[in-house]
C-alpha positions as CSV (number, residue, x, y, z in Angstrom):
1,X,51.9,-60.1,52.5
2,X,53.5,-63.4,52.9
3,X,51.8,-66.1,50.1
4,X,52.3,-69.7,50.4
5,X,53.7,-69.7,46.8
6,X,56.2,-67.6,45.0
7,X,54.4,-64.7,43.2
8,X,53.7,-65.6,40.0
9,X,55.4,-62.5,38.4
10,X,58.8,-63.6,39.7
11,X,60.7,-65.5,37.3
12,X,64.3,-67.2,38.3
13,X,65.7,-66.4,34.5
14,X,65.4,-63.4,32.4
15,X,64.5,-65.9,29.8
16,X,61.5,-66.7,31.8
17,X,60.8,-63.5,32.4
18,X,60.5,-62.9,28.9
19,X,57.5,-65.4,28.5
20,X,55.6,-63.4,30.9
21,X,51.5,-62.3,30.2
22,X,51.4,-59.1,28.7
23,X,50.8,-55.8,31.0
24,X,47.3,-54.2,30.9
25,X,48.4,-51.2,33.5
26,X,51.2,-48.9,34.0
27,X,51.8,-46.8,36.6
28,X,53.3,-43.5,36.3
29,X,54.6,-40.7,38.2
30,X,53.2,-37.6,38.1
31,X,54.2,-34.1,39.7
32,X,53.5,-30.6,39.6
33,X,56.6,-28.5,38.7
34,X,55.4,-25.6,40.4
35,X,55.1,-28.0,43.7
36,X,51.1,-26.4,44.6
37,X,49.1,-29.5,44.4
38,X,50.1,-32.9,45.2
39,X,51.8,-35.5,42.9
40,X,50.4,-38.2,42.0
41,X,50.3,-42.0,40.9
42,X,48.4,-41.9,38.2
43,X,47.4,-45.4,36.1
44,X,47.2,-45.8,32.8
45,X,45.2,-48.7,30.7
46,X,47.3,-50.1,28.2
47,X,45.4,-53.3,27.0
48,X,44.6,-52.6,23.5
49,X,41.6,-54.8,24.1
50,X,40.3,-52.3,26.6
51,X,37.5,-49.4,25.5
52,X,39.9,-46.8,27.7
53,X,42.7,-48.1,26.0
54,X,45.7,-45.2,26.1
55,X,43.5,-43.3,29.1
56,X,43.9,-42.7,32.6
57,X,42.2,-44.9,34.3
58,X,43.1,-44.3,38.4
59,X,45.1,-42.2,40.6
60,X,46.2,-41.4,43.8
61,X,47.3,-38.8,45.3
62,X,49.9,-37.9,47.7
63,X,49.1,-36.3,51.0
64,X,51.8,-33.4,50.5
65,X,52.7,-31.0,47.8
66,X,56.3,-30.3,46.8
67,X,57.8,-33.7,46.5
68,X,58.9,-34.5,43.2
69,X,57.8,-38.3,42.7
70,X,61.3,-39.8,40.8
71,X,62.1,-43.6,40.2
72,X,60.2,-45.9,42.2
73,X,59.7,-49.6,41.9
74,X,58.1,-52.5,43.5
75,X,58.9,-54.0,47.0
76,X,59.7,-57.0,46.1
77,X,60.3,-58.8,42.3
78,X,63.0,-61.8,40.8
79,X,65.7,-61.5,43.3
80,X,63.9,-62.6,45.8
81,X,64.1,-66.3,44.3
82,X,67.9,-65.6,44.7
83,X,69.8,-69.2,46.8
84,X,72.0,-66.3,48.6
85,X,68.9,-64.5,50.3
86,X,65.6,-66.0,49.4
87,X,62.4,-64.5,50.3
88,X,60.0,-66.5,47.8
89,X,56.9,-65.6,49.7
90,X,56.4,-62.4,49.8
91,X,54.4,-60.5,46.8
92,X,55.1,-58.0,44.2
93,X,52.1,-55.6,45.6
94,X,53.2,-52.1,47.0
95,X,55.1,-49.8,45.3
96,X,58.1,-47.8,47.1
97,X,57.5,-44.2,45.8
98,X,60.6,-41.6,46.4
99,X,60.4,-37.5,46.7
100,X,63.5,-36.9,45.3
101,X,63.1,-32.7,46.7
102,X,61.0,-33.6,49.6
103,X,63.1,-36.9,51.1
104,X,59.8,-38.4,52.1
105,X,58.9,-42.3,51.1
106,X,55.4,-43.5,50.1
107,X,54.3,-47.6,50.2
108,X,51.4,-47.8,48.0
109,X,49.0,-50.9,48.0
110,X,48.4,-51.9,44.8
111,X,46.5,-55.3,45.2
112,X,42.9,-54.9,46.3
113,X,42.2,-52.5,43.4
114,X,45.2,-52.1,41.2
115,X,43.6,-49.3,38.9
116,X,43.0,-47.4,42.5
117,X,45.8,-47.7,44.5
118,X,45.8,-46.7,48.3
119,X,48.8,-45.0,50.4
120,X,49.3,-47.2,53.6
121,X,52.4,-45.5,54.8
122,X,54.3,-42.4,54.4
123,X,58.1,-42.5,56.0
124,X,59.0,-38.8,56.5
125,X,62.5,-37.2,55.6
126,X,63.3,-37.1,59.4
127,X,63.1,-40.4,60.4
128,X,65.4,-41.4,57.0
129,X,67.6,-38.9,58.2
130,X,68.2,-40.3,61.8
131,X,68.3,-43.8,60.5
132,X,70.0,-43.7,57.4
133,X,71.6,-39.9,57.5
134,X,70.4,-39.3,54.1
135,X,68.3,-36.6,52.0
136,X,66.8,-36.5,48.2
137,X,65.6,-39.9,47.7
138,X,65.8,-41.1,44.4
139,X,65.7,-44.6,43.3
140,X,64.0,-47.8,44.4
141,X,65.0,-51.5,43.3
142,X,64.1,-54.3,45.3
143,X,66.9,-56.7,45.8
144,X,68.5,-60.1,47.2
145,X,68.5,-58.0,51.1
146,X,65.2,-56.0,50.6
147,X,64.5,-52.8,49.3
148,X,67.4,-51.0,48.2
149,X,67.0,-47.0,48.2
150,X,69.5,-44.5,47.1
151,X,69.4,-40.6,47.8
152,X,71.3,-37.7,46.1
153,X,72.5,-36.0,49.6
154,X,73.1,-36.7,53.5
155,X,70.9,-35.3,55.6
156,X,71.8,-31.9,55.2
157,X,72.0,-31.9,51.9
158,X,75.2,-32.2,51.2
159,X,78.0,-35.1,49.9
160,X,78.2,-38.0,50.5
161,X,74.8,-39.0,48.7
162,X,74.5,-43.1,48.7
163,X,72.1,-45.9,49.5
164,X,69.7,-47.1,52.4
165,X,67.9,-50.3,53.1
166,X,64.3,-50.6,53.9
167,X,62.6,-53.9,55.4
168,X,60.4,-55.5,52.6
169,X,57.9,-56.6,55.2
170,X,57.7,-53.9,57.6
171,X,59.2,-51.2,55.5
172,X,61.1,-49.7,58.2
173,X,64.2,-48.4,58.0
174,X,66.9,-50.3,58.2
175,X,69.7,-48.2,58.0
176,X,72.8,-47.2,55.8
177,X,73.9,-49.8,52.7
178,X,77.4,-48.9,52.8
179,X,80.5,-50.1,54.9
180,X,83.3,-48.5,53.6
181,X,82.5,-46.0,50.7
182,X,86.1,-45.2,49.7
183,X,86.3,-42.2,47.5
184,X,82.7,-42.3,46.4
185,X,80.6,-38.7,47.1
186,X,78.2,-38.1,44.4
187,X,75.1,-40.5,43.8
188,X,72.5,-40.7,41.0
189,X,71.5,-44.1,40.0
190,X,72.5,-48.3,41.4
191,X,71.9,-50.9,40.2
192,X,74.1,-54.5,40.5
193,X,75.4,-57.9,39.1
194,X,74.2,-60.4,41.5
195,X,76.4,-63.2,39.5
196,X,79.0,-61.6,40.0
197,X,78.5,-59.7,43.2
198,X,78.9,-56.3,42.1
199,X,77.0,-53.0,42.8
200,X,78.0,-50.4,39.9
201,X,76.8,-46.8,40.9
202,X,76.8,-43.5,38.9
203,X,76.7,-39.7,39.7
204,X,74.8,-36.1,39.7
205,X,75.5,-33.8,41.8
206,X,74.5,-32.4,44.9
207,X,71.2,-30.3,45.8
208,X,72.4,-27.1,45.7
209,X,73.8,-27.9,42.2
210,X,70.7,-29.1,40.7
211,X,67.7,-28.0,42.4
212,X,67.3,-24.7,41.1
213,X,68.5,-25.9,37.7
214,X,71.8,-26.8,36.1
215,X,74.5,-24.4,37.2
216,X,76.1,-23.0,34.0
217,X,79.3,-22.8,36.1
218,X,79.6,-26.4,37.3
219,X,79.1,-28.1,34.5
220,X,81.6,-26.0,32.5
221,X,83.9,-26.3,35.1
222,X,83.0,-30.1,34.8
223,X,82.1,-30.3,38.8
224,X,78.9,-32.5,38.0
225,X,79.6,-36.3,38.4
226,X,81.7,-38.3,35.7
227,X,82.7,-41.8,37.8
228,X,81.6,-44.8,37.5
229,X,82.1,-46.6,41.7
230,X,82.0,-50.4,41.8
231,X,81.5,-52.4,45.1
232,X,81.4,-55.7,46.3
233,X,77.7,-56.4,47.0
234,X,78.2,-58.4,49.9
235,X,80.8,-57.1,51.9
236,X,79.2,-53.2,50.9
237,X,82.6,-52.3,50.4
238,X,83.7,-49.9,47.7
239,X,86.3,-51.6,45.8
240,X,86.9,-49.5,42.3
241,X,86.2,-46.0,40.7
242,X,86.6,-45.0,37.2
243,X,86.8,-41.6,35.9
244,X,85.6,-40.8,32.3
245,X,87.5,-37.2,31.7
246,X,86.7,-34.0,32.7
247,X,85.1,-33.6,29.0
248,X,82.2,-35.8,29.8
249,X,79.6,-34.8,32.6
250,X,75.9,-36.5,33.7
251,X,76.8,-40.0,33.9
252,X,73.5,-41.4,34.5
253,X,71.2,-44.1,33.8
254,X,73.0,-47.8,34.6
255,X,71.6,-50.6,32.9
256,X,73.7,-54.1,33.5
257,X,73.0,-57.1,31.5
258,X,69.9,-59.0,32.7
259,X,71.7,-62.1,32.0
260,X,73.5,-63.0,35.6
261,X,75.9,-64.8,34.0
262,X,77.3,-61.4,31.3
263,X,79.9,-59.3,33.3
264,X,79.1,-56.1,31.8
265,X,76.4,-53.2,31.2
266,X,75.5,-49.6,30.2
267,X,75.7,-46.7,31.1
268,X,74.5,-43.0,29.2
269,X,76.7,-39.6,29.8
270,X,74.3,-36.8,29.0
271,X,76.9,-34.7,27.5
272,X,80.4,-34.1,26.0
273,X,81.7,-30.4,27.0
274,X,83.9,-30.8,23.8
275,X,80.9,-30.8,21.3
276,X,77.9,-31.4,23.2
277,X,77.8,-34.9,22.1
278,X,76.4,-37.4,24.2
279,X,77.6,-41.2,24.5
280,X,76.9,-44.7,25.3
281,X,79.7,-46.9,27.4
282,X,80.0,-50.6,28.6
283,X,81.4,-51.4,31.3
284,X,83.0,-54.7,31.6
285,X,84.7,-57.4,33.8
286,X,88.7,-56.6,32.3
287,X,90.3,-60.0,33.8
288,X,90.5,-58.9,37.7
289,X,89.0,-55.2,37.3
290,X,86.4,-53.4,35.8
291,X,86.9,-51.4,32.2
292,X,84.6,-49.0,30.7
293,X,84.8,-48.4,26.9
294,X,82.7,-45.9,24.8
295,X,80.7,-47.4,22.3
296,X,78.4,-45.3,20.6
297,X,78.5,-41.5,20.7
298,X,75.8,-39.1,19.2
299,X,76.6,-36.0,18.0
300,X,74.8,-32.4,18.1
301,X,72.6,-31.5,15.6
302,X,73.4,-27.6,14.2
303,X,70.5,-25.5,14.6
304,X,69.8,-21.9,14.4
305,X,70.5,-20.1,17.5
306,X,67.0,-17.6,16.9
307,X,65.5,-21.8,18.0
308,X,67.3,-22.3,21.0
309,X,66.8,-21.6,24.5
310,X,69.4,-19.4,26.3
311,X,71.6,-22.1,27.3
312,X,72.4,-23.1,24.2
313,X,72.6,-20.0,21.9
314,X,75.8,-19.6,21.7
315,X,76.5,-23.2,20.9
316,X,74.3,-22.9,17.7
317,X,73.4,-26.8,18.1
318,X,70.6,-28.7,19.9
319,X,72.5,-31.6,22.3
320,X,71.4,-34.9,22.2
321,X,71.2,-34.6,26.3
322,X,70.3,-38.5,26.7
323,X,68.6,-38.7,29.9
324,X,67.6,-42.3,30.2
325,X,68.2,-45.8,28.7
326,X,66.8,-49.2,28.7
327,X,68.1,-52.4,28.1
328,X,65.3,-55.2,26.9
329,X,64.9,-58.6,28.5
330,X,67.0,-60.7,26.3
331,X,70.2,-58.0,26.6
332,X,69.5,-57.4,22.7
333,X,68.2,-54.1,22.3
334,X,69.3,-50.8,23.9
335,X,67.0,-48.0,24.2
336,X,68.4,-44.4,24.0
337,X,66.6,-41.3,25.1
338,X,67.3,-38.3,23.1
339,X,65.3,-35.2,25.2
340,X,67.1,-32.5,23.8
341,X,66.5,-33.5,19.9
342,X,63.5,-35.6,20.1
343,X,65.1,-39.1,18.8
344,X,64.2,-42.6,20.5
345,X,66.8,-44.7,19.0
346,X,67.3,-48.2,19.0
347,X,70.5,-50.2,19.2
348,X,71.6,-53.8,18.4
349,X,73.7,-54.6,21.3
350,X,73.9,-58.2,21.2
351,X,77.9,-57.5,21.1
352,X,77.9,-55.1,23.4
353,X,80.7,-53.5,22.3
354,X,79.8,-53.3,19.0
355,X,76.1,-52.0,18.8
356,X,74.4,-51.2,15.3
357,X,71.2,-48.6,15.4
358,X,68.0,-50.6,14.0
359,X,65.5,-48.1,14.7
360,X,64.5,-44.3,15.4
361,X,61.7,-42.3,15.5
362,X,61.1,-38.6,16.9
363,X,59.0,-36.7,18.5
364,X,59.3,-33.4,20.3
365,X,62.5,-32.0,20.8
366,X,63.7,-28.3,21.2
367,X,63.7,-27.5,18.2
368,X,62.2,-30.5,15.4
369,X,58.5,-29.9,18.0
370,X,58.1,-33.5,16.3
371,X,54.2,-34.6,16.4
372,X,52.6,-37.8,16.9
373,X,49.3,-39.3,14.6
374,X,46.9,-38.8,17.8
375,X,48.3,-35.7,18.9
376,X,45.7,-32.8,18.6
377,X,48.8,-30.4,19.2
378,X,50.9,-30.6,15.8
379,X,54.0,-29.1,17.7
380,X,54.9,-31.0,21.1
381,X,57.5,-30.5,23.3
382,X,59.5,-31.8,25.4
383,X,61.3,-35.3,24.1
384,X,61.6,-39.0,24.9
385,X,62.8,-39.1,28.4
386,X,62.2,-42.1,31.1
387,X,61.7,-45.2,29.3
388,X,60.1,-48.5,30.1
389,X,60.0,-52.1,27.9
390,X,57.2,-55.1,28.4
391,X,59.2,-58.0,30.0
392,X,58.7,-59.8,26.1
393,X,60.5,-56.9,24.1
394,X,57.9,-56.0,21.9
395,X,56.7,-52.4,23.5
396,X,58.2,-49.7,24.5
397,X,56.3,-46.4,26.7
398,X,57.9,-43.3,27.6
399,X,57.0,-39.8,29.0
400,X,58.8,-36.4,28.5
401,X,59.5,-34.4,31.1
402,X,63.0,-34.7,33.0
403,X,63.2,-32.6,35.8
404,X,60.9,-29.6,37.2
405,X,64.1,-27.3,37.8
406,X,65.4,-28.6,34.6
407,X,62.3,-28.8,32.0
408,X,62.6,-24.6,31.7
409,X,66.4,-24.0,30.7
410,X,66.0,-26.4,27.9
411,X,62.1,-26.0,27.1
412,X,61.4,-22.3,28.2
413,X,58.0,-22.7,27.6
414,X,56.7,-24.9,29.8
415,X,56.6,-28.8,28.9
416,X,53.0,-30.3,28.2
417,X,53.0,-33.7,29.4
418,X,52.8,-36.7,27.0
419,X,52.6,-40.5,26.9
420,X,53.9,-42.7,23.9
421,X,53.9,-46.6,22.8
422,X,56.6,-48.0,20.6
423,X,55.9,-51.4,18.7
424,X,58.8,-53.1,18.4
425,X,59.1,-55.4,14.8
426,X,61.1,-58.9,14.6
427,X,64.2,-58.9,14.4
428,X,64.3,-55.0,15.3
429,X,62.8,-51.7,14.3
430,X,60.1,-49.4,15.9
431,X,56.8,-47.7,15.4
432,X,54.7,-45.3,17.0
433,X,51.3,-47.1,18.3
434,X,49.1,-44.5,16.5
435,X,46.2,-45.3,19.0
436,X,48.0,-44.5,22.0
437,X,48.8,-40.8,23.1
438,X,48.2,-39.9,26.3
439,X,47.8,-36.0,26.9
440,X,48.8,-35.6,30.2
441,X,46.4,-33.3,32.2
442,X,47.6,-29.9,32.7
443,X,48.8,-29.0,35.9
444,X,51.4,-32.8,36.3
445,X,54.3,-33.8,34.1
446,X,54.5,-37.4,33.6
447,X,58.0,-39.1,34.5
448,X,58.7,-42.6,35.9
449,X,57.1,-45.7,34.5
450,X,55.9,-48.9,35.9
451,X,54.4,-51.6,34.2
452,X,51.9,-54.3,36.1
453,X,53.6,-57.0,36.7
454,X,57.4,-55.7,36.2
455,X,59.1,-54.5,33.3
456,X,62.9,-54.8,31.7
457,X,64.1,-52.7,34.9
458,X,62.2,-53.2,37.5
459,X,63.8,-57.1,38.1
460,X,67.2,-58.3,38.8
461,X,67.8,-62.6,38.5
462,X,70.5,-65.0,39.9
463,X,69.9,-67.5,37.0
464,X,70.8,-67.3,33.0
């Protein structure tokens, strides 16, 4: 694992970063929703050059069944270049794959054959729970200490949820990230602002609110997460919480500026309990403290109830229900994922507080069943949902499926899986590739995405 020079893929600046070869591979997780067969890694050829071009081209499978493969990343990427903790030699190679129901850990070996990657190590949700007293594993980032995993639940499945540290070389567990937590219980995502020494996390929910489905009852009672926790990165101390209103519930995906140098980020709250509406909000350095401030809100369409699935029938409108974001190398261009109405839409963001929409396009959603030019099925569903940029800005992927508990209240039918490429024009504005649709085999739903080599969230960097 250890290389006598940096891995090429690591870059010290975003802007670096940005000049990086193009991907030919993404990975991708796959799982079964009915949790009979394994999951899977599957790989997916995305050099246009390439005669399987848009095709799955390798998988591997995991040895269990039930585990609901979430957000996994590489075990090591940029940060390790960082002067407070380096760890230049090691390589980007295995991938650190969660199971956010079962709490088990894969390390997947990516390097002797990258289209056929092999499992080398499986940590079971036993030994993260005497180690790290933590359950539902759900996000990877590799970082300035090594590999930073957070999980929805302790080890009974109940709150606190927070974040555990594996070794980068041996992959053991390490133990738990935090010192003093404060008023933090709920987890979802991390992610952190190594200029500035911050860790920012957001939150769900706990298991028994979630894994059978969203509980009409909690969210109307606005019990699901709506803070925003800030730490200091180095002392793992908790050191700030903001509340957005009981009116606003989900607050997910964090994306901070790339930039190490920018004091602020993103951050998506699925939806408004006021009028369904869901909304983009910075947060930013306010002199001594951290501020949050809504800046772009998206409303609910009206539709006709007869369309809608029982959860939203009496509302007589489709929610927006943004369940991801993306943020592209150069901090210009914010990526929003409509799942509910189908709507990938793209923001201007170069003043963050002030972004300007420069690009949309649809497809799925519960109700517009938007198609796609290689699509043999002229009504798809599901909607954009995890999203993933090239390192150079100029293509986007993203699957459709959300969550297997989840996928049925809001797409009663059952969601067919599907893969889609944005090009991404000069100066802004997207377009479906029309040569790449992947139709995901029957049996998996396609979530999490990976691109060879790292992508506009896999990294973090400690210079501008």
């Amino acid at each position: 694992m250890a290389t006598w020079r940096p891995d090429p893929s690591f870059y010290p600046s975003p802007r670096m970063a940005a000049k990086a070869p193009r991907e030919t591979l993404a990975y991708v997780a796959a799982f079964d929703p009915e949790r009979a067969r394994p999951d899977a890694i599957a790989v997916v050829d995305v050099d246009p050059a390439s005669p399987r071009y848009s095709q799955i081209v390798g998988q591997v499978d995991m040895p269990n069944v039930g585990d609901e493969l979430h957000h996994f990343g590489w075990n090591a990427c940029s940060s390790c270049l960082c002067p407070n903790a380096p760890h230049p030699h090691v390589e980007r190679r295995y991938l650190i794959v969660p199971g956010l129901r079962s709490s088990r850990l894969h390390i997947i070996d990516t390097k002797a054959d990258p289209r056929n990657p092999k499992i080398i190590r499986v940590i079971e949700p036993e030994e993260i729970a005497e180690r790290a007293n933590y359950s539902r594993l759900h996000t990877t980032h590799c970082g300035p200490e090594g590999i930073y995993v957070n999980a929805l639940a302790d080890r009974d499945g109940k709150a606190p949820g927070g974040i555990f540290l594996l070794d980068h070389q041996s992959f053991d567990v390490l133990g738990q990230w935090e010192m003093d937590r404060g008023p933090q219980k709920l987890a979802y995502d991390f992610w952190w602002h190594l200029g500035h020494d911050t860790m920012v996390t957001s939150e769900w929910g706990t298991p028994d609110t979630f894994e059978n489905g969203l509980v009409p009852e909690v969210l109307l009672g606005s019990k699901y997460g709506r803070r925003l926790h800030f730490w200091d990165l180095h002392k793992r101390k908790h050191v700030q919480e903001i509340d957005f209103g009981e009116e606003h519930q989900l607050v997910f995906e964090l994306r901070p500026a790339h930039d190490p140098t920018k004091a602020y980020g993103f951050v998506g709250c699925v939806i408004s309990l006021k009028d369904l509406s869901a909304s983009i909000w910075t947060w930013y350095r306010d002199n001594d403290r951290w501020a949050v401030k809504k800046v772009i809100e998206i409303p609910a369409e009206p539709a006709d109830p007869e369309l809608l699935p029982p959860v939203l029938k009496g509302f007589g409108a489709v929610a927006p229900l943004v369940t991801d974001i993306d943020l592209s190398m150069d901090d210009r261009f914010l990526y929003v994922s409509c799942w509910g109405t189908g709507d990938m839409i793209q923001y201007d963001v170069s003043d963050p507080f002030n972004p300007k929409e420069t690009g949309r396009v649809r497809i799925g959603g519960i109700v517009s069943r938007a198609t796609h030019p290689k699509a043999k099925n002229g009504a798809l569903n599901g909607g954009p949902q995890m999203v993933e940029i090239s390192r150079d800005g100029r293509r986007v992927y993203f699957t459709n499926s959300l969550y297997g508990a989840i996928d049925p209240q809001f797409y009663p039918e059952g969601i067919d899986g599907w893969m889609v490429k944005l090009d991404v024009a000069d100066g802004g504005g997207i377009a479906f590739d029309e040569k790449f649709f992947v139709d995901w085999p029957k049996g998996h739903r396609p979530h999490q995405v990976r691109l060879e080599g790292g992508d506009c969230s896999s990294d973090s960097y400690c210079y501008p």
